[in-house]
TIRO-593699 format. One record per residue (C-alpha): x, y, z. Coordinates in Angstrom, 1 decimal. Example, Ala and Ser with C-alpha at 12.3 -4.5 7.8 and 13.67 -1.06 7.14 Angstrom:
<atoms>
ATOM       u       v       w
ATOM    12.3    -4.5     7.8
ATOM    13.7    -1.1     7.1
</atoms>
This chain:
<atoms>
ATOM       u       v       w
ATOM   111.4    95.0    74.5
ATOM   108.4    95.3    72.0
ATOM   107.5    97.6    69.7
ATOM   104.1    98.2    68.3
ATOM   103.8   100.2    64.9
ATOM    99.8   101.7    64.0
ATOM    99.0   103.2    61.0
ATOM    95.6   105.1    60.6
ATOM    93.6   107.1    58.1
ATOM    90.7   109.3    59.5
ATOM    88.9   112.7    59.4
ATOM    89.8   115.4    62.1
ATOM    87.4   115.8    64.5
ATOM    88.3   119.3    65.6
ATOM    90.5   122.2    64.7
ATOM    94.1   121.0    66.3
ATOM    95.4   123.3    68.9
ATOM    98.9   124.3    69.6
ATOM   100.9   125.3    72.6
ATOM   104.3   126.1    74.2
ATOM   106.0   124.3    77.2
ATOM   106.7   126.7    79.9
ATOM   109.9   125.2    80.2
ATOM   111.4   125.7    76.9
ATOM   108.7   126.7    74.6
ATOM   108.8   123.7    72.3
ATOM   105.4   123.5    70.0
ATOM   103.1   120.9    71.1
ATOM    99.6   120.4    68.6
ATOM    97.2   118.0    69.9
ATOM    94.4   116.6    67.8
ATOM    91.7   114.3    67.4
ATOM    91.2   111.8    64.4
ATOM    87.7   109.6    63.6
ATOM    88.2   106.5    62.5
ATOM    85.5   104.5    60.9
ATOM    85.5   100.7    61.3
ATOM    82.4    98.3    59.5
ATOM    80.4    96.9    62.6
ATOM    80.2    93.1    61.2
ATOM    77.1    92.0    63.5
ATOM    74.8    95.1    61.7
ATOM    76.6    95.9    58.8
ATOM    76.7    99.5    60.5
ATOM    79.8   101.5    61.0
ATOM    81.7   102.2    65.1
ATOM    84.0   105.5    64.8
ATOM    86.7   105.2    67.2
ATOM    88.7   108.4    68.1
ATOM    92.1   108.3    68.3
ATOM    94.1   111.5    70.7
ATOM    97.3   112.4    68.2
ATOM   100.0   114.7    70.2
ATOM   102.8   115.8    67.5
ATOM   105.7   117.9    68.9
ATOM   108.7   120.3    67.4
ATOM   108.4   120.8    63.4
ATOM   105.6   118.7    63.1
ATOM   103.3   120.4    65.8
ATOM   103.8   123.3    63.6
ATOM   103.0   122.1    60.7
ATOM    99.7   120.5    61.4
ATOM    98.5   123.3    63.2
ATOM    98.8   125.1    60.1
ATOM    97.8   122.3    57.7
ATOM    95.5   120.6    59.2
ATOM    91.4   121.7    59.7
ATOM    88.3   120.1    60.5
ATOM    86.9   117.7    58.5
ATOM    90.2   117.0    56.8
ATOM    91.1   113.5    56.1
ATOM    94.2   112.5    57.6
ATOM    96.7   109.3    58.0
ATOM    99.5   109.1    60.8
ATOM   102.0   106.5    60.6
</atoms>
């Protein structure tokens, strides 16, 4: 088995939205993250974006917390 470990930093492309399961109604938030990276061929910078899904306690807290434009970091 492998495990793989990211850590990030970026600003949040849109407002995160929040929903239920049907099943049991646990809070999911799903957001998006920009992460800028220098280009070294132009000097320029790529923005990659990076899907975050948080469930439970934290789905409900970053829907409340976190807005647009906000700068961000997951672990």
């Amino acid at each position: 088995m492998s495990l793989s470990k990211i850590v990030i930093s970026g600003r949040g492309v849109r407002a995160p939205e929040k929903r239920f399961t049907p099943n049991n109604n646990v809070a999911v938030t799903e957001f998006t993250v920009g992460v800028d990276s220098p280009n070294r061929q132009d000097g320029g910078v790529d923005t990659n974006f990076v899907k975050v899904i948080t469930w439970r306690d934290l789905a409900e807290r970053c829907s409340q917390e976190i807005r647009k434009g906000d700068l961000v970091a997951i672990d």
